[in-house]
N, C-alpha and C positions, 0 to 999 in steps of 0.2 A: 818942576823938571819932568815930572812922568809926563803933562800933560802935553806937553812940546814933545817930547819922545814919539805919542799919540798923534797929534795933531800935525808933524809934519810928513810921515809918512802917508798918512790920508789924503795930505794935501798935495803930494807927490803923484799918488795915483791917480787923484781927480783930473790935475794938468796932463798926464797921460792921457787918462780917458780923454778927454777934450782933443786932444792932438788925434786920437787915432778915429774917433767921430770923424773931425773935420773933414781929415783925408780920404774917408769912406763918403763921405758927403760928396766931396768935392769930384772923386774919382765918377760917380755916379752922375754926376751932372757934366763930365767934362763930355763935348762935343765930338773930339776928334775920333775918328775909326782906324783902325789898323789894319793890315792885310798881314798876317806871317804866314810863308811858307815853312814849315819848320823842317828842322832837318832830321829826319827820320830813316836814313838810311833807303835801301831800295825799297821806296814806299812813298806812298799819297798822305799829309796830311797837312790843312790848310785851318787856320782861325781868326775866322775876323772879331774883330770886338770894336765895339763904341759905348764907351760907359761900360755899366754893368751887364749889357746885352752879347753873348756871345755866340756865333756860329761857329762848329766845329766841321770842316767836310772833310773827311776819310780819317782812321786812323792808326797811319802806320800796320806793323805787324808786332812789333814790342809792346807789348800794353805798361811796359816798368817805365822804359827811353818816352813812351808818350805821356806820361803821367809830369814826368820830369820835366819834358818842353811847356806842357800849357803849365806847373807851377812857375815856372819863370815867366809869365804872360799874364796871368789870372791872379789878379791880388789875393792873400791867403783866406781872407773872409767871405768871397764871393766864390759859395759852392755848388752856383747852378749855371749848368749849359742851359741856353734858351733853345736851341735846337741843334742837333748834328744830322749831316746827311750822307749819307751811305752812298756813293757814285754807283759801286757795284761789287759784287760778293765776292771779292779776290783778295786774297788772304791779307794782301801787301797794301792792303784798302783798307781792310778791317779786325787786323790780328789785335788790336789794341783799343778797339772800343768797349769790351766788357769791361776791363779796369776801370775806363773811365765811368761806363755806367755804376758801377759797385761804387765809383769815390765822390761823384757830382749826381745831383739831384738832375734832369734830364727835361725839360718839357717837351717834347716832339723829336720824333726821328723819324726822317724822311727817307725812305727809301723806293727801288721799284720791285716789281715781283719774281725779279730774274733769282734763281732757285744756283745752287751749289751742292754737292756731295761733301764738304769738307767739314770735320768737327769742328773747326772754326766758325764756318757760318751755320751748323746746328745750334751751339751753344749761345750766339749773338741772337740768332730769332728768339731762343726758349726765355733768353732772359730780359729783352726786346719783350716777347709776348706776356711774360709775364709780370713785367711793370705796367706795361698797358692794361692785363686785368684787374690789377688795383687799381687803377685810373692814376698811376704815378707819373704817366706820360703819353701822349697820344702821338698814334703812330698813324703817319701822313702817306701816301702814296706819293711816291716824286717820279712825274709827270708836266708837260707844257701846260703854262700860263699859273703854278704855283709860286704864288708872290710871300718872302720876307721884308717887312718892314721896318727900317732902325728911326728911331726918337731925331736921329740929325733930319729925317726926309730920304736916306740913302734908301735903297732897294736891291734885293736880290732875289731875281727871277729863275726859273725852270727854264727853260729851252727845250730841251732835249731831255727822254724821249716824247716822242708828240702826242701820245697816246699810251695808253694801257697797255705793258708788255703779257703779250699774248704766249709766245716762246718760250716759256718757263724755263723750262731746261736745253736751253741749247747750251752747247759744247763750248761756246764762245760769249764769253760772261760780258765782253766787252763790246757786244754789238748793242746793247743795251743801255753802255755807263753814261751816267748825267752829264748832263752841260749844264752850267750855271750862269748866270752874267749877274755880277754887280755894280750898280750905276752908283755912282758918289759924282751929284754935281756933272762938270764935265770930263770925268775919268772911270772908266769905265776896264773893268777885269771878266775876262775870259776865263771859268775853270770846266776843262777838260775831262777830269777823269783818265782812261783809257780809251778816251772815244775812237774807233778807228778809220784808217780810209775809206773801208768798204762804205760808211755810212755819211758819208760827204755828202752825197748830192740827195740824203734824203734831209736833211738839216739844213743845206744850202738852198735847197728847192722850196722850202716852206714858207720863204719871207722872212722869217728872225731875222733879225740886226743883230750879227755877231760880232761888226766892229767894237773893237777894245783897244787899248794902249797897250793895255798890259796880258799878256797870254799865256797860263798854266799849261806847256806844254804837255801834251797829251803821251798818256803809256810812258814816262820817261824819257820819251825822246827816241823811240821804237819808230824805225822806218817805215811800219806798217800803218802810218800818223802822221798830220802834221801836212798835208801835203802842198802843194804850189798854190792849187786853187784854194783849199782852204786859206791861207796866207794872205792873199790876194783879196779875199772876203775879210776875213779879221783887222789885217793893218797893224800889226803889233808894231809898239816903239820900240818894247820893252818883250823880255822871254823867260821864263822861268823854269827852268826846269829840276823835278824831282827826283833824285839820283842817288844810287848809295855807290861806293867809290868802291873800283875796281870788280864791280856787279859780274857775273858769270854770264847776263843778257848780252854786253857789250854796248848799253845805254852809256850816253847817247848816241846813235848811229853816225855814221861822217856823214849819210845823204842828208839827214834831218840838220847837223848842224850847217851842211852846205848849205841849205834853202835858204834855213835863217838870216844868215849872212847874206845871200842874194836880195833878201829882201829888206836889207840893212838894220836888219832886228839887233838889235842891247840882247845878248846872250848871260841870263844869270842861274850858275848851278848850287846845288845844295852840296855836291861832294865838293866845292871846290872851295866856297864860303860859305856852308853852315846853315844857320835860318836866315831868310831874307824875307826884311821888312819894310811894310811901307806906310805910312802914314797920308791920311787926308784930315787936314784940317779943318774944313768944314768944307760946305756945298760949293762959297764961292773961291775957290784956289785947288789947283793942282795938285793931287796927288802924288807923293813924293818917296823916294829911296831913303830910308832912314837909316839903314845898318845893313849890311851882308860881310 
């Protein structure tokens, strides 16, 4: 009798173990990538994953609400970001990346060199800088032709900016913010940042292939963004835009949702549905609306 007492609780945990391996196994080899916009209120924060590989770009301004969207994303055993990228030093970009660097092991943070007065982005470099002096994380310059690689074959490029920000301190954090493009097969996402008009025709003029299906509307949906010509270069099927409800900005602007519209853009908001996600299944099939 003792020995059954012993010997089936052991054998209870074992079949446990077994089960919760597999799923770690299995999650780790699964092919498909995700796109989420997550809903972080008025704020930037985007995470792709394939497997155990994840990119985080911008993070909100809550670092508690961001901790809580990639728990429901990030299975609880997997506690490394493989890279986050910093668009640009604005509060509502990056008020929530210290948390996550205190809770997740971090391999590369890509940022550019555009500078802020804000204790927020003091605190994010020192602790930034001081991960990388332990060599706990290397910190990348994000800048054109910086290439991420995923296990599927996918790819997520730099675009923007084209070179070395020089401007350290200009007033205008967003003349700087990243552009990314990731290629999955033949579907292809645009993310934005805050990129603004003023800088159209130096990112149009460069040759980039900014066509996408899919389009991180830029700044929120800020009329000072987003414009005709740009539009007309991109080709979005699809729009996403990140938003927190009832914002004091008045995101998103009616010009910026007029154009969309004019140019028969799929309009999807985060105040309106939440996180919107999308799945690609592998290289050869279409990228797809999973949930908003």
């Amino acid at each position: 009798m003792l020995h059954r007492k012993i010997f089936f609780p052991i054998l209870g945990g074992l079949i446990a173990l077994i089960v919760i391996l597999s799923v770690i196994v299995f999650h780790g080899q699964n092919n498909a990538l995700s796109v989420v916009f997550l809903d972080v209120g008025q704020g930037d924060a985007i995470l792709i994953s394939q497997g155990s590989q994840q990119v985080l770009i911008d993070g909100g301004k809550d670092g508690k609400l961001l901790l809580e969207k990639l728990g429901k994303y990030i299975p609880f055993w997997d506690r490394k970001l493989e890279t986050i990228i910093e668009t640009h030093p604005d509060q509502d970009h990056i008020g929530g990346l210290v948390d996550v660097l205190r809770t997740y092991e971090v391999g590369s943070v890509l940022e550019t060199k555009m500078q802020n007065n804000s204790q927020t982005f003091k605190k994010l470099e020192e602790t930034v800088d001081q991960l990388a002096s332990q060599h706990k994380l290397e910190k990348i310059e994000a800048k054109k032709n910086v290439v991420i690689k995923f296990s599927n074959g996918a790819i997520l490029q730099i675009l923007y900016p084209l070179e070395s920000v020089t401007d350290t301190n200009s007033n205008d954090t967003n003349l700087a913010s990243v552009v990314a493009k990731l290629t999955v097969g033949d579907s292809r996402f645009l993310f934005t940042g805050d990129f603004p008009t003023l800088q159209d025709s130096s990112l149009l003029g460069s040759g980039e292939d900014v066509s996408a299906n899919f389009l991180k509307v830029a700044h929120h949906g800020s009329k000072y963004a987003t414009s005709n010509e740009f539009l007309e270069k991109v080709k979005p099927t699809e729009a996403i835009i990140s938003v927190g409800k009832n914002n004091s900005y008045g995101h998103p602007s009616p010009e910026v949702l007029q154009r969309l519209l004019q140019h028969k853009v799929k309009i999807l908001r985060t105040d309106e549905s939440g996180d919107v996600e999308y799945e690609c299944q592998n290289l050869n099939s279409k990228c797809f609306l999973k949930s908003f």
